[in-house]
C-alpha positions as CSV (number, residue, x, y, z in Angstrom):
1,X,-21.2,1.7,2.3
2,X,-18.9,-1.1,1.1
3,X,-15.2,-1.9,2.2
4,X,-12.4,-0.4,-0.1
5,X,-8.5,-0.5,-0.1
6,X,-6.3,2.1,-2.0
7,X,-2.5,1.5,-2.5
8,X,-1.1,5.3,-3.5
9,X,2.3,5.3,-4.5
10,X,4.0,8.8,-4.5
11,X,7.7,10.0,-5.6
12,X,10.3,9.0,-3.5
13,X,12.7,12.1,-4.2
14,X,9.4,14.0,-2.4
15,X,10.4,15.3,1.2
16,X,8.3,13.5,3.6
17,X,6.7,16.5,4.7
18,X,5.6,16.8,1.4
19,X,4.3,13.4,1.4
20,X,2.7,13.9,4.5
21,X,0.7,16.9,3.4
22,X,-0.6,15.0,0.6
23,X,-1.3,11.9,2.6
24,X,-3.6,14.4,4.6
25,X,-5.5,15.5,1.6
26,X,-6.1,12.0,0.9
27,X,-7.6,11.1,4.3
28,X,-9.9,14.2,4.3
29,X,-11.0,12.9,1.4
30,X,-12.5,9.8,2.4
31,X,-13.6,11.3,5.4
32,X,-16.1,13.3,3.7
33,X,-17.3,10.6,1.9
34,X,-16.7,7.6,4.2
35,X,-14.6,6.4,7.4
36,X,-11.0,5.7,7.4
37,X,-10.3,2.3,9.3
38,X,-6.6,1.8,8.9
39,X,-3.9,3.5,6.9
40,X,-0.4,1.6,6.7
41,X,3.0,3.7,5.7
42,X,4.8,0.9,3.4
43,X,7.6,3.4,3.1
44,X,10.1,4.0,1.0
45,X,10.5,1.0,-1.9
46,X,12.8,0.6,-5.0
47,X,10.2,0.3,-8.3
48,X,10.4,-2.9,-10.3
49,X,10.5,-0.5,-13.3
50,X,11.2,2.8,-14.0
51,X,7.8,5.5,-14.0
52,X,9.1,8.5,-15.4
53,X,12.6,8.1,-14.9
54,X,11.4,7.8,-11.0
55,X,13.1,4.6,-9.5
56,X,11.7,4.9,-6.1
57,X,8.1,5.1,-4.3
58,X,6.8,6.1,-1.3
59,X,4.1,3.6,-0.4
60,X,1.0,4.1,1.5
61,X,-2.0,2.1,1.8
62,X,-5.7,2.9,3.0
63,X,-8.1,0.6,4.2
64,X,-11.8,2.5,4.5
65,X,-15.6,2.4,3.8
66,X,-16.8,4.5,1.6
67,X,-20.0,5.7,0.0
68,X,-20.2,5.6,-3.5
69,X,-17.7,5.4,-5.4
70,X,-14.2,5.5,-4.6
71,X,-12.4,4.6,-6.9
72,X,-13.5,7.2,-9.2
73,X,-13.1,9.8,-6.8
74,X,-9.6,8.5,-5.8
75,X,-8.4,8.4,-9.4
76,X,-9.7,12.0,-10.1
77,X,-7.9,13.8,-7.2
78,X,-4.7,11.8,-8.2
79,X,-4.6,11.3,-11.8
80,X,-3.2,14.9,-12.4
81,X,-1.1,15.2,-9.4
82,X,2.5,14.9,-10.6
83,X,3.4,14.0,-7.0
84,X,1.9,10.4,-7.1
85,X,3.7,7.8,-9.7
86,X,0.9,5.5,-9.4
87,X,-2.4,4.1,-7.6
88,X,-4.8,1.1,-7.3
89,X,-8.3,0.9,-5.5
90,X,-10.0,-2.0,-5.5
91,X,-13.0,-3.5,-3.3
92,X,-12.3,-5.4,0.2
93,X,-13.8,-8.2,-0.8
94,X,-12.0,-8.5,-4.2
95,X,-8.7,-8.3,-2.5
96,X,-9.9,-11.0,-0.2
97,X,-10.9,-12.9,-3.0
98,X,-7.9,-12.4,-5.4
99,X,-5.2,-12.9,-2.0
100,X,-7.4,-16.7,-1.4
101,X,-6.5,-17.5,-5.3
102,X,-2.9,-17.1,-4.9
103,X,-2.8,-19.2,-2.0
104,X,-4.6,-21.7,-3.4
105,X,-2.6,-21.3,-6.8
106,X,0.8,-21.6,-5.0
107,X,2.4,-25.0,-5.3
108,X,2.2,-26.7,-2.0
109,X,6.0,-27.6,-0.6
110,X,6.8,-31.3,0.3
111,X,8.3,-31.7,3.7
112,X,11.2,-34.3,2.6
């Protein structure tokens, strides 16, 4: 099983019971396929841009292990629900990777 994380980014005009009842679906869904180790409600966020004339998200990320894999199974039980704006999976260890990069690309600050 390897180590995945999902960002899932759902209307913000949605009631939260709404969003709650599809956060649910979400989580049974790796459950059947893998454990859930840690889900994080980012909340409620203005959009950098517009996604169909939607200008705020509702944020919430998973952390889980998963066999097989996910991010084709993710994708297809969100890509035609027209509740979620947007999503990302990507593997543990390439968000490790990608987060050490932008550390070591960010200029270093002189203490004058």
């Amino acid at each position: 099983m390897q180590k995945y994380e999902s960002v899932v980014v759902f209307d913000g005009s949605l009631p939260e019971e709404t969003i709650a009842k599809e956060q649910l679906k979400l989580e049974e869904l790796i459950k059947e396929n893998g454990s859930l180790e840690k889900i994080d409600i980012w909340g409620k966020k203005e959009l950098a841009y517009t996604i169909g004339k939607k200008k705020t998200g509702f944020y919430i990320f998973f952390q889980y292990e998963f066999a097989g894999d996910a991010n084709e199974l993710i994708s297809a039980s969100v890509r035609y629900n027209e509740k979620v704006l947007r999503s990302m999976t990507v593997l543990h260890t390439d968000a490790a990777i990608i987060a050490k990069k932008v550390v070591e690309a960010a200029p270093e600050k002189d203490d004058e």
